[in-house]
PLY file of the C-alpha trace (Angstrom):
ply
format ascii 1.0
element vertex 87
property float x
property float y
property float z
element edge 86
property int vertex1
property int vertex2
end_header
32.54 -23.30 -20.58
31.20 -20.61 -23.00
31.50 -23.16 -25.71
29.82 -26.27 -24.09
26.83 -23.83 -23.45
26.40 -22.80 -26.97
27.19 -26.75 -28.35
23.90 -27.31 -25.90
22.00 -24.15 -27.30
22.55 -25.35 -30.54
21.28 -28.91 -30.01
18.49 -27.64 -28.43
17.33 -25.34 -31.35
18.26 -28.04 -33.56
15.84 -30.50 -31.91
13.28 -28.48 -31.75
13.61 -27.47 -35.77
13.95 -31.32 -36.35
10.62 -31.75 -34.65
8.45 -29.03 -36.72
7.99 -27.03 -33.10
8.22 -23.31 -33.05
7.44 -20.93 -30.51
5.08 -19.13 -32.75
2.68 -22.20 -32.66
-0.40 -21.39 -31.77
-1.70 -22.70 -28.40
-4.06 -25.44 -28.21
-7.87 -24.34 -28.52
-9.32 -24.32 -24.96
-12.42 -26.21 -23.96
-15.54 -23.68 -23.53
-16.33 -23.12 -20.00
-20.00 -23.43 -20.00
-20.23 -22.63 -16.07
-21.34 -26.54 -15.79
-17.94 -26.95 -13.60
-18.53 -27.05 -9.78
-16.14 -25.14 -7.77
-15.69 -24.93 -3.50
-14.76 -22.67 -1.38
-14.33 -22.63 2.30
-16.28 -19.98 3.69
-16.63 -18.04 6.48
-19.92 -16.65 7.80
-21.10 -13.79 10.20
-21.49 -15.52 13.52
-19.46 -18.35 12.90
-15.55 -19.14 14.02
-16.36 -22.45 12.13
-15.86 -22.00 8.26
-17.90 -24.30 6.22
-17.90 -25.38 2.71
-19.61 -24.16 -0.10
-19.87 -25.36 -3.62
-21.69 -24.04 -6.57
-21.03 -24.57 -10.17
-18.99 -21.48 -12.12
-22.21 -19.67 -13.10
-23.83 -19.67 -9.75
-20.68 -18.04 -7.87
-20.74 -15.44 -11.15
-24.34 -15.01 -9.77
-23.78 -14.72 -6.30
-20.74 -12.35 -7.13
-22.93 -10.22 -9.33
-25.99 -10.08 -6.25
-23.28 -8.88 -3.98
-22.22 -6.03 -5.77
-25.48 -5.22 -6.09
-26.86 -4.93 -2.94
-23.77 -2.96 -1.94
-23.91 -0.73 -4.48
-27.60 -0.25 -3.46
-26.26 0.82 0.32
-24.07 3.17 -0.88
-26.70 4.59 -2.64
-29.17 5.48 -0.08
-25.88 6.12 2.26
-26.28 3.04 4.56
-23.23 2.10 6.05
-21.96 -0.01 8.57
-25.48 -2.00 8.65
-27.23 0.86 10.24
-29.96 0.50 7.82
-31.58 3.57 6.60
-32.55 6.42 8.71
0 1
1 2
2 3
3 4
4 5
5 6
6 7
7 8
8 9
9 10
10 11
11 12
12 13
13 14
14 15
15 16
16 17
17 18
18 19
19 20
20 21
21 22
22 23
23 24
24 25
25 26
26 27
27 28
28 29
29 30
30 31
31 32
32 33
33 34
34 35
35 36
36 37
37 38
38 39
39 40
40 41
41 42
42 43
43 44
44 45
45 46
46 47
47 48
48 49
49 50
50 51
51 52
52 53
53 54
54 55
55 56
56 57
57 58
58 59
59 60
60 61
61 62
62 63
63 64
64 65
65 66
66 67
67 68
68 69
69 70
70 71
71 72
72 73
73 74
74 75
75 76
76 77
77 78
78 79
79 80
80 81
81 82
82 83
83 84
84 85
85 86
């Protein structure tokens, strides 16, 4: 058994030799992402038991994202929580 495993082992390393492929090849260059690329996401909203679909390209959710944190970051600031707005 031990022997038919490293016949394979050996092929296999042999093939890939043969074929100019190493592991230490680099990867393929990835495309840019530009934030051009639309994206959904089913969401669900305050109110609602019915979520509903939203799509915005890669930049806008980056934008959206980025508004979020700072809004909240702005409530914990001036110590609203819990929507009780300030006091």
């Amino acid at each position: 058994m031990h022997t038919i495993l490293a016949s394979s082992a050996a092929a296999l390393l042999a093939a890939t030799v043969a074929s100019g492929q190493t592991e230490s090849a680099p990867p393929a260059p990835a495309k840019k992402d530009d934030g051009s690329k639309i994206v959904c996401k089913t969401e669900e909203f305050v109110g609602s038991k019915i979520p509903k679909r939203v799509c915005m390209t890669r930049s806008q959710w980056e934008q959206a994202r980025q508004a979020a944190a700072e809004i909240m970051d702005e409530r914990q600031l001036s110590g609203e929580t819990r929507g009780e707005g300030p006091h």
